[in-house]
C-alpha positions in Angstrom: 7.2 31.0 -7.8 10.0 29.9 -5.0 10.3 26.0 -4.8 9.2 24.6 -1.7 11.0 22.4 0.7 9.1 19.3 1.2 9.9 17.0 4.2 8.2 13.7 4.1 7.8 10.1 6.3 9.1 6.9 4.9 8.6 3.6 6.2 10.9 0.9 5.7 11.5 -2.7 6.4 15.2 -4.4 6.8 16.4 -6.8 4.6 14.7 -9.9 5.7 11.3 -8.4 6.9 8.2 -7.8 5.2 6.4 -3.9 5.7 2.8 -4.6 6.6 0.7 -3.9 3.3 -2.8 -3.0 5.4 -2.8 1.0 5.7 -4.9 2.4 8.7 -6.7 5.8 8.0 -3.6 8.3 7.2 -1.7 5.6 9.0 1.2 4.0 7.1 2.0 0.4 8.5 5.7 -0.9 8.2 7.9 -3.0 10.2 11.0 -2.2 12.8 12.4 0.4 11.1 10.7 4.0 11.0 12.4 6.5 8.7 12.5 9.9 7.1 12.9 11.5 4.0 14.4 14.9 3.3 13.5 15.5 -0.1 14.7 18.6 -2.4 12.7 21.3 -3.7 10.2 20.2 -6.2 11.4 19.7 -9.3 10.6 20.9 -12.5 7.7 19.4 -14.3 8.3 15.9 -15.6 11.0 15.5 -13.7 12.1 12.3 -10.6 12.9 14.2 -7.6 15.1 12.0 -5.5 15.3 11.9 -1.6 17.4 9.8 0.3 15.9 8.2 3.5 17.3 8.8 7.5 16.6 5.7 10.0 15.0 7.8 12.8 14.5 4.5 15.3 15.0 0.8 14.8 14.6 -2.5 16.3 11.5 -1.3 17.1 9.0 -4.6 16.9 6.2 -5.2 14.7 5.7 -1.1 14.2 2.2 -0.1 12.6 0.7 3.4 12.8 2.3 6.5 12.2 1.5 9.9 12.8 3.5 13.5 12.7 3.8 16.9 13.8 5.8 20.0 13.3 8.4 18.7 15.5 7.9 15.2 16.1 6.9 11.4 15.2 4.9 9.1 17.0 4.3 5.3 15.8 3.0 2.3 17.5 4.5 -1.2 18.7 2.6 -4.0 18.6 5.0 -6.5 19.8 6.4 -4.4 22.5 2.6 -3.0 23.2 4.5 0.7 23.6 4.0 4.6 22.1 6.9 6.0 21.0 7.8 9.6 19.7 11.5 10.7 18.3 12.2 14.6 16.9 11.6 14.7 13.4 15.3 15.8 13.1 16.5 12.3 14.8 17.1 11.7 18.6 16.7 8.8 21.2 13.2 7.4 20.5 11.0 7.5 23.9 8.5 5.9 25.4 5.0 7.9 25.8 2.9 4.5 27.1 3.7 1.1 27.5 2.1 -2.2 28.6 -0.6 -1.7 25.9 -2.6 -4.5 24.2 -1.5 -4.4 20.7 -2.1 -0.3 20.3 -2.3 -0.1 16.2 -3.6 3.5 14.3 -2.5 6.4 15.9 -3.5 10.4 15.9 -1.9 13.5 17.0 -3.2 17.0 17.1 -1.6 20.3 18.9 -1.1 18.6 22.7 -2.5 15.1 22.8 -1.4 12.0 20.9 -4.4 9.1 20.6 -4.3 5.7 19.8 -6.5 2.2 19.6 -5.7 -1.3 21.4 -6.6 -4.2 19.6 -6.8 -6.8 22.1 -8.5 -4.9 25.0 -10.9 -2.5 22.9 -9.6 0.5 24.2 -9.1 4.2 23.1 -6.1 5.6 24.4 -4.9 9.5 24.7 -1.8 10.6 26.2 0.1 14.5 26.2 2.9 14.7 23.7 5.0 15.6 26.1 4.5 12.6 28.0 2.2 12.0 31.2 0.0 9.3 32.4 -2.7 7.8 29.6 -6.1 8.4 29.8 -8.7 5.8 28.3 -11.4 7.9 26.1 -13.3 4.1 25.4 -13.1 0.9 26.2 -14.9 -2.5 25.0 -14.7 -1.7 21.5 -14.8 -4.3 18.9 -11.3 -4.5 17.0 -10.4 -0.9 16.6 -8.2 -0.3 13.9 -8.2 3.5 12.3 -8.0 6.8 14.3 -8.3 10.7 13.8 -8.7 13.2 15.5 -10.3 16.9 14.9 -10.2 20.4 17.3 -13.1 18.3 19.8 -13.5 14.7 18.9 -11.5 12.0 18.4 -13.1 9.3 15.9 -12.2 5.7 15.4 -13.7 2.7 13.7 -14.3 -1.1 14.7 -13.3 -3.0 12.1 -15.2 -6.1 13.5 -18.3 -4.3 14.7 -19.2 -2.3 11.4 -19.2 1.1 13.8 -17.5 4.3 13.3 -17.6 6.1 16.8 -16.6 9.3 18.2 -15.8 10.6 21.6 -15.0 14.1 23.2 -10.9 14.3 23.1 -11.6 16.0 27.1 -13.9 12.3 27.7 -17.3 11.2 27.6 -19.8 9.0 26.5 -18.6 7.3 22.8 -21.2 7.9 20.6 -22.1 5.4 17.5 -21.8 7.6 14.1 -22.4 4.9 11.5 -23.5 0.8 12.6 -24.1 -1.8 10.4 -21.0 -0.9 7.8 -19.4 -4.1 8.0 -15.3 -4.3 7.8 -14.0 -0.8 8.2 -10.6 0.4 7.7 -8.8 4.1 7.2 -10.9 6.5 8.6 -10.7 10.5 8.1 -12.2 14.1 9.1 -12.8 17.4 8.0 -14.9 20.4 9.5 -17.9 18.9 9.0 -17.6 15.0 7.9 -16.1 11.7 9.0 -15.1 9.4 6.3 -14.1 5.7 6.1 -13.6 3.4 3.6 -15.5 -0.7 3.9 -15.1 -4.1 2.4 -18.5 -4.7 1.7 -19.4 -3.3 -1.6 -16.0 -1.6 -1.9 -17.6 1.6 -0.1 -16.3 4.7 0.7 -18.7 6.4 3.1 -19.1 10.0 5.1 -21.4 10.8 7.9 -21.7 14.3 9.5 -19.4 14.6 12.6 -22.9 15.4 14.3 -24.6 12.6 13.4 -26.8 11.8 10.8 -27.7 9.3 8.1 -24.2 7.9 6.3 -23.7 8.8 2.6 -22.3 6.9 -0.1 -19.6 8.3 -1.7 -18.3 5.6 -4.3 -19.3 1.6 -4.1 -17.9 -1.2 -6.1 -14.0 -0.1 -5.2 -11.5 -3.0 -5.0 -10.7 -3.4 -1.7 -10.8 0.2 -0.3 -8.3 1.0 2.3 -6.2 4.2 3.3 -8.4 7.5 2.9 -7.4 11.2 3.2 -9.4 14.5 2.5 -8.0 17.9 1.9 -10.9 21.4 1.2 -12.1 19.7 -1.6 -11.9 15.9 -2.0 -11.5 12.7 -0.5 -8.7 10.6 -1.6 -8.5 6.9 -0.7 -6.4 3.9 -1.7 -7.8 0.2 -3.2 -5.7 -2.7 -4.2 -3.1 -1.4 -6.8 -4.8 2.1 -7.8 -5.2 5.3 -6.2 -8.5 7.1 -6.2 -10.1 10.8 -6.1 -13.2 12.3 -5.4 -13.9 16.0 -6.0 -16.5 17.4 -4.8 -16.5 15.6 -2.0 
């Protein structure tokens, strides 16, 4: 079978500064620097592949989510309160929003990039080509982790102990999931959201629908990033990664 050319993200913080350790949903959280590996094919079975890492923007200021496309990567500033985007094969970063209020996890699907505010509870879109933002939400309760599916976009608030969706054209949020405490990564498939809590360790899914949330593990150390593919749900805890199949 042919090897396969894998391109991947890095984050990466200068000598001198600390890269964030909290992981939003499928976003990565680093500091100032965001960079790129181009690794080689894969290599043979129990072999290191090696990769060496491209700064595609610094001096960027507190940087925390990350998201990607075929052609293009989009992170947020915290400190600077911007969106920025820069061609996967390097370029002059630019600005798709400022003047935000702390924006943190980040989504991008086929036209639209989305984000979360932290200090004014907001849910942000914006095109990928650049444009004037739209707010999808406001007075949310610490929004943290984002995605995004072909209709909805999905966040949840870390402080309130809600996962919410809302149509990516606007609407009326809608509350998926209450009463779940501290929330972190969320993700979605075809049919489910999932998130990750403190409280008991969980790892949660509800139908994107609606309907009565499911347990899909309890007891996990601190649960954190999560990610599902066609058949399982992957998330992060303290020092371990964990799988779940079926999902």
């Amino acid at each position: 079978m042919a090897h396969l050319t894998r391109r991947f993200l890095c984050l990466r913080a200068w000598p001198g500064l600390r890269a964030t350790a909290r992981l939003f949903g499928l976003a990565v959280l680093a500091s100032a620097t965001i960079a790129a590996c181009s690794l080689p094919p894969f290599p043979p079975e129990g072999t290191t592949g090696t990769g060496t890492p491209t700064t595609l923007a610094s001096g960027q200021g507190s940087s925390l989510g990350i998201a990607v496309d075929a052609t293009r990567v989009y992170w947020t500033n915290v400190n600077g309160g911007t969106v920025m985007t820069v061609p996967i094969v390097g370029g002059t970063p630019t600005h798709l929003a400022s003047g935000q209020a702390n924006p943190l996890g980040i989504a991008v699907d086929a036209t639209r990039v989305y984000w979360t505010t932290d200090e004014d509870g907001t849910v942000m879109k914006v095109p990928t080509a650049g444009g004037t933002p739209t707010t999808l939400a406001s007075g949310q309760n610490h929004r943290s982790a984002i995605a995004v599916d072909a209709t909805s976009v999905y966040w949840t608030n870390a402080n309130g102990g809600t996962v919410m969706t809302v149509p990516i054209v606007g609407g009326t949020p809608v509350t998926l999931a209450s009463g779940q405490g501290s929330l972190w990564g969320i993700a979605v498939d075809s049919t489910s959201v999932y998130w990750t809590t403190d409280e008991g360790g969980t790892v949660m899914k509800v139908p994107t629908a609606g309907g009565t949330p499911t347990t899909l593990a309890s007891g996990q150390s601190v649960p954190r990033a999560i990610a599902v593919d066609t058949t399982s749900v992957y998330w992060t805890t303290g020092d371990t990664i964990a799988k779940l199949t079926p999902k």
